[in-house]
C-alpha positions as CSV (number, residue, x, y, z in Angstrom):
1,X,-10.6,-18.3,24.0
2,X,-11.7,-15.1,23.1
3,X,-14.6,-14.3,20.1
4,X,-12.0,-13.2,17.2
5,X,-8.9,-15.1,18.1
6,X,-6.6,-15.9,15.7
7,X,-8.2,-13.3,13.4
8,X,-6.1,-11.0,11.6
9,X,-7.8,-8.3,9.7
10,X,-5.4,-6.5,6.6
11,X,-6.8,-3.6,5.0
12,X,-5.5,-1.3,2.4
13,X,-6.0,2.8,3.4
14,X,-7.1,5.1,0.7
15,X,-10.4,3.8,-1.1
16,X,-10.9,1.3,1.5
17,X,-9.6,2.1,5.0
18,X,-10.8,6.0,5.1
19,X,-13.5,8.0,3.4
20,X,-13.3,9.4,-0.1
21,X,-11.8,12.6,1.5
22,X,-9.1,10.7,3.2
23,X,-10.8,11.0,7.0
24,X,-11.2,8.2,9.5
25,X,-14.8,6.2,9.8
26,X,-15.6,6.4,13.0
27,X,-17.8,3.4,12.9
28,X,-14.3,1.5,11.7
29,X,-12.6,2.8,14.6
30,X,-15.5,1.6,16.9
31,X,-15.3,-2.1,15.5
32,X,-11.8,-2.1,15.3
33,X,-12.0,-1.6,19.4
34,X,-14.7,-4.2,19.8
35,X,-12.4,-6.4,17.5
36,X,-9.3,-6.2,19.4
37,X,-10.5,-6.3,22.7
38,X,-12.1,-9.8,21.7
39,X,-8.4,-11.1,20.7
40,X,-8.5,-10.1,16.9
41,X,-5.7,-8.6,15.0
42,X,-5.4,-5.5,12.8
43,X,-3.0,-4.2,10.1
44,X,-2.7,-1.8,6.9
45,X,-1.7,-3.1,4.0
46,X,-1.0,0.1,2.0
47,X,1.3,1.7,-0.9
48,X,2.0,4.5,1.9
49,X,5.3,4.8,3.5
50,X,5.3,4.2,6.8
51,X,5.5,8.0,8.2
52,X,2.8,8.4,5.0
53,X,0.7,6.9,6.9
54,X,0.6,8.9,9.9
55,X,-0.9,12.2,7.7
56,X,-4.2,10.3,7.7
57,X,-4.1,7.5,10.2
58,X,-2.5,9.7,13.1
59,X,-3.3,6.8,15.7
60,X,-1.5,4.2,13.8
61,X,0.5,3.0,17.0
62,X,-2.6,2.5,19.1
63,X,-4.6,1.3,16.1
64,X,-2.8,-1.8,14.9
65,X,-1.9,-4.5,17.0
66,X,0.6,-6.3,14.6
67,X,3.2,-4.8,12.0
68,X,2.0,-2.3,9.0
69,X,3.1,-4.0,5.4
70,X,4.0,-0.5,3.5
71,X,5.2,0.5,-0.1
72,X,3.3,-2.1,-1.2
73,X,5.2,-4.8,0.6
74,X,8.3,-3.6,0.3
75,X,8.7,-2.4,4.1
76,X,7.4,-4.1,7.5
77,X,7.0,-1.5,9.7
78,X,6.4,-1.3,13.5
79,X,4.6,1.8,14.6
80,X,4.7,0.7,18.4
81,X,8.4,0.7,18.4
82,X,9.2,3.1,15.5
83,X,11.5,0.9,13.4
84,X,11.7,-1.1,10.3
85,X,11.1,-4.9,10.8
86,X,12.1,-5.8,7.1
87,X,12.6,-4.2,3.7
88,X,13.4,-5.0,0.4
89,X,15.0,-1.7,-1.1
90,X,15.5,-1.0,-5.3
91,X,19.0,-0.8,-6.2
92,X,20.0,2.8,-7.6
93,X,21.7,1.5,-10.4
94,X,18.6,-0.2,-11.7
95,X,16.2,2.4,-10.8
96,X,18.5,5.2,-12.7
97,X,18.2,2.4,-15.8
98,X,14.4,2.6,-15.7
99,X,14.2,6.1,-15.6
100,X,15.9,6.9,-18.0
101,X,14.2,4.6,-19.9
102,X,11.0,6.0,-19.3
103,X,12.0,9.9,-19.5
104,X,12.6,8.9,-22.8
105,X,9.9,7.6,-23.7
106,X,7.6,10.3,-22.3
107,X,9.9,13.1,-20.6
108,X,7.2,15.2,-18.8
109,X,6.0,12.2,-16.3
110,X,6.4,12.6,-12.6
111,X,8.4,10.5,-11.1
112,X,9.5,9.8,-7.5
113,X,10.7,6.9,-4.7
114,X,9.3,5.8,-1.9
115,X,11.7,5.9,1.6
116,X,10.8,4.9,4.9
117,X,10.0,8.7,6.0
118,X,8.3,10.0,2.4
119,X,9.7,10.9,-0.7
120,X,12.5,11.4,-2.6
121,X,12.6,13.3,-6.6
122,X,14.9,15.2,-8.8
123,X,12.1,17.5,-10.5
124,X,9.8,18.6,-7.5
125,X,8.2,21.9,-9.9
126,X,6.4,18.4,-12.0
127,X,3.1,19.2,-12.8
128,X,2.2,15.8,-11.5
129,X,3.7,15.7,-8.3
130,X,2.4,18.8,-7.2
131,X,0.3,17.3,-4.6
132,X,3.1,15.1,-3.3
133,X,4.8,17.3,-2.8
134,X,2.7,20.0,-0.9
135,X,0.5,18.0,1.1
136,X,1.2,16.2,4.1
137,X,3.6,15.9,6.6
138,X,6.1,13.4,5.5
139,X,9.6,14.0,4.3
140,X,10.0,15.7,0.6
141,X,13.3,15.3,-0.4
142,X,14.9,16.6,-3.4
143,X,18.3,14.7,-4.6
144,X,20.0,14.6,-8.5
145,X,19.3,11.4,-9.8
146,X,23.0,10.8,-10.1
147,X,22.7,11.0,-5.9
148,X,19.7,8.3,-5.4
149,X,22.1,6.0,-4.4
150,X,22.8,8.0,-0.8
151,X,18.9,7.1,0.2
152,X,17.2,3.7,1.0
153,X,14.0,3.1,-1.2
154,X,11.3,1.1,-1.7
155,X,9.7,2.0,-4.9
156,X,9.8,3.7,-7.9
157,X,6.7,5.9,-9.1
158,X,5.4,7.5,-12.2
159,X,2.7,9.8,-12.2
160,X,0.8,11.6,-15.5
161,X,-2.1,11.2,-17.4
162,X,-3.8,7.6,-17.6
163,X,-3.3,7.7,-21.3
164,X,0.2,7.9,-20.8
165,X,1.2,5.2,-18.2
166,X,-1.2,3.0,-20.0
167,X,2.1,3.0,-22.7
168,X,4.6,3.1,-20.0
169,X,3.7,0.2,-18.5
170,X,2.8,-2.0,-21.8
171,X,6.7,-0.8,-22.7
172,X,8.2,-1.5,-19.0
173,X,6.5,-4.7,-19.5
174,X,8.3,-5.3,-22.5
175,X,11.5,-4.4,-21.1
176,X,11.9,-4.9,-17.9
177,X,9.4,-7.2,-16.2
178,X,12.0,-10.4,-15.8
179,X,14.0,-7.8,-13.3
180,X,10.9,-5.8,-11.1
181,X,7.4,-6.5,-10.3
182,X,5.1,-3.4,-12.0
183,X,1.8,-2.6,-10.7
184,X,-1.2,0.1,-10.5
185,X,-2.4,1.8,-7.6
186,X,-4.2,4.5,-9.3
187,X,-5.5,5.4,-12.3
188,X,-2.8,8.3,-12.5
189,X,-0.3,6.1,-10.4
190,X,2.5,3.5,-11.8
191,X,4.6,1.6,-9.3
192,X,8.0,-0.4,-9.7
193,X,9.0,-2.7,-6.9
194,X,11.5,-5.4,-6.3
195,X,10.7,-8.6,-8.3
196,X,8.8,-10.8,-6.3
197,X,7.4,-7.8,-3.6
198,X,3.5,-7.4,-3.1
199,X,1.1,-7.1,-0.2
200,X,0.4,-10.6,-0.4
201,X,4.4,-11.7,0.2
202,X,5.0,-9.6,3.0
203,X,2.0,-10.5,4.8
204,X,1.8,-14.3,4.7
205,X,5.4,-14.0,5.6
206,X,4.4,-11.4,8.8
207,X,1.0,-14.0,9.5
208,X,3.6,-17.2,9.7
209,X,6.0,-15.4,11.9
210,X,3.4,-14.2,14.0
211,X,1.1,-17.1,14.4
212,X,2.4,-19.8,12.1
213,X,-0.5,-21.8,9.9
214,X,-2.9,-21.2,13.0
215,X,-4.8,-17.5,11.6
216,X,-7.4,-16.5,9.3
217,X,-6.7,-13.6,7.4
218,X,-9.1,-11.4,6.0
219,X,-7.9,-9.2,3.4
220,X,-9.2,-5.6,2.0
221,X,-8.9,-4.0,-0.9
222,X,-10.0,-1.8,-3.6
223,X,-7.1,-1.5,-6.6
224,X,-5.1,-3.9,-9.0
225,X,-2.6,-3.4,-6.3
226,X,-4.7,-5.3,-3.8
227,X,-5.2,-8.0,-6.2
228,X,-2.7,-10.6,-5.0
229,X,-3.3,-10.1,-1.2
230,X,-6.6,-10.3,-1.8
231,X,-6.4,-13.8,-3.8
232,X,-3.9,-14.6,-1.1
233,X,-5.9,-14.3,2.0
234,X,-8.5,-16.6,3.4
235,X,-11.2,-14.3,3.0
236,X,-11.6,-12.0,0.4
237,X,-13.3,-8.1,1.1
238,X,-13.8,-4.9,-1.0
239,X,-15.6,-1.9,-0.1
240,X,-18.7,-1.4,-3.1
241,X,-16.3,1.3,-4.6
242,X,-14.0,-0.7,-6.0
243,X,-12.8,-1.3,-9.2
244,X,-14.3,-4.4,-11.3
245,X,-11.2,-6.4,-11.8
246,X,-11.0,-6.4,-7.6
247,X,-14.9,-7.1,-7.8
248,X,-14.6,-10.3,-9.3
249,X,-11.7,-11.8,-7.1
250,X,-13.5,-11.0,-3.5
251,X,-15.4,-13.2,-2.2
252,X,-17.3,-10.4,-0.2
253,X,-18.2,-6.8,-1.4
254,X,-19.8,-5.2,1.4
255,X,-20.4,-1.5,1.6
256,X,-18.6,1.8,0.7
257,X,-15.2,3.3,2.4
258,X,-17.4,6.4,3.4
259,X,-20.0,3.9,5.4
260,X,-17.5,1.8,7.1
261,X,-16.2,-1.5,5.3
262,X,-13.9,-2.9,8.2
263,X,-17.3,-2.2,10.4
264,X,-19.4,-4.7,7.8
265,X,-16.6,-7.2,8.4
266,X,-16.6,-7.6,12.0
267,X,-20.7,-7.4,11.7
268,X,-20.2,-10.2,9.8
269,X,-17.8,-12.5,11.5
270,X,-20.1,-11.2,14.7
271,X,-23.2,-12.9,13.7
């Protein structure tokens, strides 16, 4: 029996995985080889989509030796064979509903969905999508609204000032939190998923499938959108950047994203 068996290692990407600048830690890329070769597994547990991903972890079929859980657990992903294991889309209809909804509350907010290869709007000149929209390599697509229903998607995002989506989400709460399962991933960031969908559902339903009852999960995180994998797994881990709410749910907080958090880990299980 090898050192790490039966370990599986799940770690969210931006404020955890890379650096502050959205680079790879070499000394997490180091442990990560030690880990593996000693029978441990690794995945991402990310609000990326899956060909997301690839802008800043380029290896991401050599890297991970078990399914990626993307757009925040709405997609099982398999780098080595390029394919989708399982999803959960949003219906159109629904989607259109919430929009709508929120355009009128607060007609200026970004808003976009999350596919399989990137992302999909009706307003790409926003203010707030700016970025999404010009950086990185995955798909921008631009589609009417009354058109959404020709593309599969995963999730539904608004982006403006805090300020703002701090009274989006207290009135999506209101309205429509018996039918989708609303979340935070950034200050500046507001998700809407299929009811029921989080990091923590898809992977203890990828750890069963692939192992059964017989792994240990360790789970990584930094955002309120990490919060129910991370109460899920049987070892809690943040990086020393993260916010408070996460703080108080992990049982470990070990050092920064720039220094190397999944390197702490496997110092730890090491000793």
């Amino acid at each position: 029996m090898k050192r790490f068996d039966n370990i599986i290692i799940a770690s969210d990407i931006d404020g955890t995985f890379v650096d502050r600048e959205g680079k790879l830690v070499e000394r997490n890329l180091r442990s990560l080889e030690y880990f593996k070769k000693n029978g441990g597994r690794f995945t991402l547990a990310t609000g990326r989509a899956p060909l997301h991903i690839l802008d800043v972890v380029p290896n991401a079929a050599e890297l991970l030796n078990m399914p990626a859980i993307t757009l925040n657990g709405c997609c099982l992903y398999d780098f080595s064979n390029g394919r989708v294991i399982d999803g959960y889309p949003l219906d159109a209809e629904g989607v259109r509903e919430v929009v709508s909804f929120v355009r009128s509350i607060d007609e200026g907010v970004g808003i976009r969905l999350g596919t399989v290869r990137g992302l999909l709007t009706d307003t790409p000149d926003n203010v707030y999508l700016h970025n999404d929209m010009t950086k990185g390599t995955s798909e921008k697509k631009i589609l009417p609204m009354d058109r959404w229903h020709e593309e599969t998607f995963y999730k539904l995002v608004f982006r403006s000032a805090p300020e703002s989506l701090d009274k989006i989400r207290i009135k999506l709460d209101e309205n429509f939190s018996d039918r989708y399962a609303i979340t935070r991933s950034w200050s500046t960031i507001l998700e809407v998923l299929p009811k029921g969908r989080s990091k923590a559902e898809m992977l203890i339903d990828s750890v069963r499938s692939l192992c059964g009852d017989g792994c240990r999960v360790i789970a990584v995180g930094d955002y309120e959108n990490d919060l129910e994998m991370l109460m899920a797994a049987d070892i809690s881990v943040c990086p020393s950047n993260a916010v408070d709410t996460v703080k108080k749910v992990c049982r470990h907080c070990l050092c920064s994203n720039d220094e190397g958090v999944i390197g702490d880990i496997i110092d730890m299980l090491d000793k």
